[in-house]
C-alpha positions in Angstrom: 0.0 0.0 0.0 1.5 3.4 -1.0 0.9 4.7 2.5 3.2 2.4 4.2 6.4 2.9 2.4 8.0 5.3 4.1 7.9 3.3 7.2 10.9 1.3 9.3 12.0 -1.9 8.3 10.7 -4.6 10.7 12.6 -7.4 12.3 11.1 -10.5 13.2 11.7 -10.3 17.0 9.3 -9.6 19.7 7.4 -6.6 19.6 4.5 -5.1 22.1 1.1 -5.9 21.3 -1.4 -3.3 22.6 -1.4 0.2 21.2 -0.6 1.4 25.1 2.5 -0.9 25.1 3.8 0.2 21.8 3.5 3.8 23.1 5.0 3.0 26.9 7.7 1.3 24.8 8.9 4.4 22.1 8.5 6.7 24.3 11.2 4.7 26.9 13.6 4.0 23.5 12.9 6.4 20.8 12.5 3.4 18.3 11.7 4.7 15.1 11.1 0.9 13.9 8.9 0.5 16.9 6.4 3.9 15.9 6.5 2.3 12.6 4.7 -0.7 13.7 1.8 1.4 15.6 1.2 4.2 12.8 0.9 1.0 10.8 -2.2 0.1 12.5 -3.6 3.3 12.3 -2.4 4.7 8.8 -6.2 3.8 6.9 -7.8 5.7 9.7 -5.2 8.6 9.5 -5.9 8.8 5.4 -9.4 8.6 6.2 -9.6 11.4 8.5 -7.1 13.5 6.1 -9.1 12.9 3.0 -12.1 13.6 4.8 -11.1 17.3 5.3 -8.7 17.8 2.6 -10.7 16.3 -0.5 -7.5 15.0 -2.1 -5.7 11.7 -2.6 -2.1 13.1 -3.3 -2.0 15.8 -0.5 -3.9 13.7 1.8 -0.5 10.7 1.4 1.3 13.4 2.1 -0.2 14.5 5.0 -0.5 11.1 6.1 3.7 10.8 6.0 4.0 14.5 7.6 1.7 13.8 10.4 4.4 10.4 10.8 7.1 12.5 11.5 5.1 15.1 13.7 4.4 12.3 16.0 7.9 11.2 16.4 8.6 14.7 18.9 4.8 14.7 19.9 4.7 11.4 21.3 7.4 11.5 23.3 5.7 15.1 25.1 2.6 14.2 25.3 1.0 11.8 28.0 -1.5 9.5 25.7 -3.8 7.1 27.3 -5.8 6.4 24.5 -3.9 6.4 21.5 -6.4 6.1 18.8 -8.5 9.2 19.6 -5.3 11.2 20.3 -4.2 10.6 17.1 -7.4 10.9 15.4 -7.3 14.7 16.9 -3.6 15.2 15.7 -4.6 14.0 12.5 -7.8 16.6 12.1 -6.0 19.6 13.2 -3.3 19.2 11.3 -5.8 19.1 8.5 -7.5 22.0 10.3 -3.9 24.0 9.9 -3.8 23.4 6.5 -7.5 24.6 5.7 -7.3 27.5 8.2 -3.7 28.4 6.1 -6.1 28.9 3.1 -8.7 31.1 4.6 -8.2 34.9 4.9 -10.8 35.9 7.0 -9.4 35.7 10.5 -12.0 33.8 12.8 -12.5 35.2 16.8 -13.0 32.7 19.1 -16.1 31.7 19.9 -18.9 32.5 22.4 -18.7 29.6 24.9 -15.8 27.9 23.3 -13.6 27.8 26.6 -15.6 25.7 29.5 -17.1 27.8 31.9 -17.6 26.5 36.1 -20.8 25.7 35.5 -19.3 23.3 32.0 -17.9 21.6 34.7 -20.1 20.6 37.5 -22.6 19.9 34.4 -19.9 17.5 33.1 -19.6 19.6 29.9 -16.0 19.3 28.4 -16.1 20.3 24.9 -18.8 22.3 22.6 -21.9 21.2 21.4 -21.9 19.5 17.9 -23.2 22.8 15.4 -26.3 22.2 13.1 -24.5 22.7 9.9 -20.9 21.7 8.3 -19.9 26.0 8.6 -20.6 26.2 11.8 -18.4 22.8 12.8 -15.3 24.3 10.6 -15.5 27.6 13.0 -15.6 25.6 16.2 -13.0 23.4 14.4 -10.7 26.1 13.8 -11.1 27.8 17.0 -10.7 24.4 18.9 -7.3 24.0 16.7 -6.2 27.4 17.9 -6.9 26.3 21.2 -4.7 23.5 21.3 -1.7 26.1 19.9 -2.5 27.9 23.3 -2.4 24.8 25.2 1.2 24.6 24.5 1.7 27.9 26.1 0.4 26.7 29.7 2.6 25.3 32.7 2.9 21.3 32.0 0.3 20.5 35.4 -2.2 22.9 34.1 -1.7 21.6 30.4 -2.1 17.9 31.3 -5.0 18.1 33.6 -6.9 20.9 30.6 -6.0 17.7 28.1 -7.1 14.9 30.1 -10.4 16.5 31.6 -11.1 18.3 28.3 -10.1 16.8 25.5 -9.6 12.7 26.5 -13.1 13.3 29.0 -11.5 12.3 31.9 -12.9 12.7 35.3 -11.3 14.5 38.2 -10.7 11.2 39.8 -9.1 9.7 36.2 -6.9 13.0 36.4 -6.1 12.5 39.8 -5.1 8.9 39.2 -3.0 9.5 35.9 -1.1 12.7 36.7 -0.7 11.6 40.7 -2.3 14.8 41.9 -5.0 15.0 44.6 -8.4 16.1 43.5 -8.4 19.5 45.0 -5.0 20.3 43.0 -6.5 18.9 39.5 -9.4 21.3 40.0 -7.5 23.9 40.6 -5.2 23.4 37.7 -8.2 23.2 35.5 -9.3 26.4 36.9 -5.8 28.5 36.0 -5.3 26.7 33.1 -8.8 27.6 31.6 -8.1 30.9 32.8 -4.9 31.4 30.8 -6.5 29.8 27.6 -8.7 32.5 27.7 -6.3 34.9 28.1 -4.1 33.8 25.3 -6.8 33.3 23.0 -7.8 37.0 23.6 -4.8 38.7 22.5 
């Protein structure tokens, strides 16, 4: 399949078999052979979600092999519990980047994108689907924009923000996988949302 030959060649020996071990395992050794092996699971479902935004077969393969080598740094910084969703999500706002590159109307965040307290005791961690394919691309974009601002946050604030908000983990999932206590994940989530909105504003 044309997607898979830029990837590693594999030896025969033993390899991990569950998405979480491949993961556990790169991120420990950095072998390139190794990510191979997983984005090889996952490749048909990347092109998929590529072509589904992008509308075409050459720059979706391409975006397919760039989004490869984007997850050789990113996996390594991010904590991923869930690898098939996380990727899905690198793999659509990449796309997003690209479209959003096109456009030269500059979008403003918007109303209600950021949770609110009330999101939160309601259980409410992302936006409501919109009613038409327009509205979705706005919320998309924004939501993309979002995730450059994540990168600007203190590491505690930016792993509880992901986890909680965009994995829909509970406070007592966040607790357990970052090793804080409930009353620091909340206030994490609190200043972190807080400094999304700020840098969003500006």
């Amino acid at each position: 399949m044309f997607l898979k030959r830029f990837l590693p060649f594999r030896s025969p020996s033993s390899r991990p078999q569950t998405d979480a071990e491949y993961v556990a395992t790169y991120r420990e050794s950095g072998d390139l052979e190794l990510l191979g092996e997983l984005y090889e699971r996952h490749m048909d479902l990347v092109y998929a979600v590529c072509f589904k935004y992008l509308r075409d077969e050459e720059e979706s393969r391409d975006a397919v092999m760039q989004l490869f080598e984007q997850l050789i740094h990113d996996l390594r910084r991010h904590e991923v519990s869930n690898f098939k969703s996380w990727l899905h999500s690198v793999a659509r706002n990449y796309c997003l980047m690209i479209l959003r590159s096109r456009k030269t109307a500059v979008v403003e965040p918007a109303d209600g994108l950021l949770p609110t307290d009330d999101d939160e005791r309601a259980g409410q961690r992302l936006p409501v689907q919109p009613d038409d394919d327009d509205d979705a691309f706005y919320l998309e974009e924004n939501l993309n924009r979002m995730n450059g601002c994540l990168q600007t946050l203190p590491p505690q604030q930016r792993q509880c923000i992901e986890l909680f908000y965009l994995q829909e983990k509970s406070y007592v999932e966040v607790a357990e996988l970052t090793g804080f206590d409930l009353k620091q994940v909340k206030s994490f989530l609190q200043n972190g949302r807080r400094n999304l909105k700020n840098c969003m504003s500006q």
